[in-house]
Structures are given as structure tokens and as C-alpha cells.
TORKOL-893257 format. One record per residue (C-alpha): residue in three letters; chain; residue number from 1; x, y, z. Coordinates in steps of 0.1 Angstrom, whole numbers, padded with zeros to 4 digits. Example, Ala and Ser with C-alpha at 12.3 -4.5 7.8 and 13.67 -1.06 7.14 Angstrom:
BEGIN
r;c;k;u;v;w
ALA;A;1;0123;-0045;0078
SER;A;2;0137;-0011;0071
//
This chain:
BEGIN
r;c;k;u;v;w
UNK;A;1;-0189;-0137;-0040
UNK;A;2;-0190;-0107;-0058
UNK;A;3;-0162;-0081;-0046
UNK;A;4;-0180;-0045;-0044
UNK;A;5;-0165;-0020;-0068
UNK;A;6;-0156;0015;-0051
UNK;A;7;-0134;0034;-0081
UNK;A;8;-0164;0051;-0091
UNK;A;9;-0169;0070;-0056
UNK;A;10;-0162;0106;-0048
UNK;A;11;-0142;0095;-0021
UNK;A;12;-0107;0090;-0026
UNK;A;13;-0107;0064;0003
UNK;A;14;-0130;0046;-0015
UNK;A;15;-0108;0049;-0044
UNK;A;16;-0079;0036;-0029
UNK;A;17;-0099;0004;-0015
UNK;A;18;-0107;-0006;-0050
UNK;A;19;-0069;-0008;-0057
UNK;A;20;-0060;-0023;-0024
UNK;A;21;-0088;-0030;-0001
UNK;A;22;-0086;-0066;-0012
UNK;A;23;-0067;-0083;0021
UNK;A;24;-0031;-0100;-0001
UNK;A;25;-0030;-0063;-0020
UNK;A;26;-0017;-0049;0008
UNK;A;27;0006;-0075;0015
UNK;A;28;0019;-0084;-0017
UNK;A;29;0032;-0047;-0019
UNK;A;30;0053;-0051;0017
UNK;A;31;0065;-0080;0002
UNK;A;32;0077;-0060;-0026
UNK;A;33;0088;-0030;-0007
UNK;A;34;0112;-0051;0013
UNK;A;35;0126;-0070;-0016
UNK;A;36;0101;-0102;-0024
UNK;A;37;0097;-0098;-0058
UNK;A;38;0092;-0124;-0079
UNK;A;39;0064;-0146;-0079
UNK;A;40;0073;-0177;-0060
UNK;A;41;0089;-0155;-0035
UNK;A;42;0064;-0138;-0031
UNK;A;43;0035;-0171;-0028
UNK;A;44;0060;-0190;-0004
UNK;A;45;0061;-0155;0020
UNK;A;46;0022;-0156;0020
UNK;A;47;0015;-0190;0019
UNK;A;48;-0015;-0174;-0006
UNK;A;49;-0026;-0196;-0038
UNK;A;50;-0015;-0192;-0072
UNK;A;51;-0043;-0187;-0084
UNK;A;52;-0055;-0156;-0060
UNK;A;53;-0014;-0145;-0065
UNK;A;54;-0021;-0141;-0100
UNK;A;55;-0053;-0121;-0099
UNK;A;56;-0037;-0104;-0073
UNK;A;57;-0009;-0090;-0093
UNK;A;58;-0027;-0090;-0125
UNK;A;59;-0047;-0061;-0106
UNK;A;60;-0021;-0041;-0093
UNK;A;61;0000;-0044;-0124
UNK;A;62;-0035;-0034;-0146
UNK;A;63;-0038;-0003;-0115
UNK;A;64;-0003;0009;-0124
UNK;A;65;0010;-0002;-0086
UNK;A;66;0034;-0027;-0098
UNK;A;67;0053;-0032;-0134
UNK;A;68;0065;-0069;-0145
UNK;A;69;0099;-0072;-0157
UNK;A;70;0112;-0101;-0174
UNK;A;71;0144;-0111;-0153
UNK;A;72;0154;-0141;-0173
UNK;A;73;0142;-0152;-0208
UNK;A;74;0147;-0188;-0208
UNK;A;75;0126;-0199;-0191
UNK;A;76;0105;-0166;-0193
UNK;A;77;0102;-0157;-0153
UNK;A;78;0092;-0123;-0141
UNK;A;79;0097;-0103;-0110
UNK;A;80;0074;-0072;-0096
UNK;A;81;0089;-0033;-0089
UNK;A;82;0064;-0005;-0072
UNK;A;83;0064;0017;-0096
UNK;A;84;0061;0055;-0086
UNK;A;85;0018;0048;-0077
UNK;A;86;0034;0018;-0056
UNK;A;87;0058;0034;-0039
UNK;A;88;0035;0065;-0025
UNK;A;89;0012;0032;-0014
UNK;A;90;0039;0022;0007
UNK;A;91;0033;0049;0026
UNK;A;92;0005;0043;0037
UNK;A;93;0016;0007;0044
UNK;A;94;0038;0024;0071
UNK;A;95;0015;0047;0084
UNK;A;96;-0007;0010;0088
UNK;A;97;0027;-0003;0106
UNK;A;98;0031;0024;0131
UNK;A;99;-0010;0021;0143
UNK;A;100;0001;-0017;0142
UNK;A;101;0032;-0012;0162
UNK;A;102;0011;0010;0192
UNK;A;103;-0021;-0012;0188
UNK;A;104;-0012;-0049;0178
UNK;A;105;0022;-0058;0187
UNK;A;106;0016;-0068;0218
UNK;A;107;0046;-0067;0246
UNK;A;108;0070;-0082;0219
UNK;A;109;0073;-0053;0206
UNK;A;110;0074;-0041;0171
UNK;A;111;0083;-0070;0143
UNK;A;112;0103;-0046;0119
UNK;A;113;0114;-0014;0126
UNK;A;114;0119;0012;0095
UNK;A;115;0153;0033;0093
UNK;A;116;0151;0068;0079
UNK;A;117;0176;0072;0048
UNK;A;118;0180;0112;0058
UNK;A;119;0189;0107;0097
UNK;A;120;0200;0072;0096
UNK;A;121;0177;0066;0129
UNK;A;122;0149;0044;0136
UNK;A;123;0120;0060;0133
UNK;A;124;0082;0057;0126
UNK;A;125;0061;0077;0105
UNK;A;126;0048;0106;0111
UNK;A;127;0019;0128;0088
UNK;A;128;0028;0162;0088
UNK;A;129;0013;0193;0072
UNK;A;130;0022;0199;0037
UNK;A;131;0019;0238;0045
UNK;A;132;0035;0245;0076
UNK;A;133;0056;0209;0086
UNK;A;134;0032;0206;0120
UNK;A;135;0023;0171;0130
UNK;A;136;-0011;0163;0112
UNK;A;137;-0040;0142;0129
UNK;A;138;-0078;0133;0122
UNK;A;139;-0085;0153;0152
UNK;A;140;-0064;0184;0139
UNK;A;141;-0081;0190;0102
UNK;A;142;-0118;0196;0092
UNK;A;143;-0132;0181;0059
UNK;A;144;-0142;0206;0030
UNK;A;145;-0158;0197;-0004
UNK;A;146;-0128;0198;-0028
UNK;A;147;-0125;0203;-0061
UNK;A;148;-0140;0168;-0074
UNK;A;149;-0171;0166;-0042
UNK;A;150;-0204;0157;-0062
UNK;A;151;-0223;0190;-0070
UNK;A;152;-0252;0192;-0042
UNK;A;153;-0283;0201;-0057
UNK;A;154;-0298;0235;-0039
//
């Protein structure tokens, strides 16, 4: 099957599906977020294939998410860094862990909880305007064409 190909949309959702709407992407970046980063790591954490770890991190390396680094020569074995790209992805990886948190974890609880460098508390994220620091919902903005919205024939 054919994976649909959204990196030509004006849509920068669409956009960021292309680079990580495939269902290991995401995970393969936790993975190296917390520390998993070298290939067999990284397959025995997911149980995924190889072959589907490969293309996997043959993407994200090609989408400038993750950089390969040789970490021994003999034999040649690599390991996977975010790189800056990455890193703002992980992000969003938490802002997908805080709706999991309130909506998935069921009475357990939460399975990982995230400490904030600055504070040194637990905490979860939070968005929060860029303008004046006020906590940012979907239900507290209003889309407008930007800069790169498809010119609308009159």
C-alpha cells in the first residue's frame, strides 16, 4: 500500500504528517528523546522490524529529524541524536503525552512524568502565547490565511 504524500500541502499539519504521520516515527523519536539511540536499542524497545527500522530512520535522518553518528568504527555501528528539527518535534511528542495522560492513562495514572529543567518540578506541558505568555487553546485562536495560504482566485 501506497503511503499518501502530504509535503506538498499548504498546511503545515499536513506537512508535519509527511515527516511523522507514519505510526513508529513518532515513537522512534521518544525513543531517542529519552536516551534509546542506537539501532538495536531502539528495535528491541519497539519490538518493530528491521526492515521498517531502517526505512524509518532512513526518513527522518533524509527529513533532517535525526543525524547518524558513527560511535565505534570497528565494527562500523551508529547511534541516532534529534538534531535541532528533532528536538522542536519532541514537543509536540509531549504536548501528545499530556492529552494521553488526561485521556488514555486510565486510573494507573500517567506512565512517565516529565521534570522541568528551570523549576525542577513535575510538570506537563503547557502551549502558551508567544505574544503575551497566556495559556493558548484551539478554542482561544481564530485561523487567518498566512503568508504561504494558496492565493484564492477572486
Amino acid at each position: 500500500m501506497q503511503r499518501t504524500q502530504f509535503g506538498e500541502m499548504a498546511c503545515s499539519i499536513a506537512r508535519t504528517l509527511d515527516v511523522i504521520g507514519e505510526p513508529w516515527s513518532p515513537l522512534i523519536l521518544r525513543d531517542v528523546f529519552v536516551g534509546i539511540s542506537r539501532f538495536e536499542q531502539i528495535q528491541q524497545d519497539l519490538g518493530i522490524s528491521r526492515k521498517v527500522l531502517t526505512e524509518r530512520l532512513k526518513w527522518l535522518v533524509e527529513c533532517e529529524v535525526l543525524e547518524r553518528r558513527e560511535y565505534s568504527s570497528r565494527p562500523p555501528r551508529h547511534e541516532y541524536v534529534l538534531t535541532t528539527k528533532g528536538s522542536e518535534l519532541c514537543d509536540l511528542l509531549l504536548t501528545m503525552a499530556r492529552w494521553g495522560d488526561r485521556w488514555t492513562a486510565g486510573e494507573a495514572g500517567p506512565p512517565v512524568l516529565f521534570r522541568h529543567h528551570a523549576c525542577g518540578e513535575v510538570s506537563h506541558v503547557e502551549p502558551t502565547c508567544s505574544v503575551c505568555g497566556k495559556p493558548m487553546h484551539a478554542t482561544d485562536v481564530d485561523p487567518l490565511p498566512g503568508p504561504g495560504a494558496p492565493r484564492r482566485a477572486s
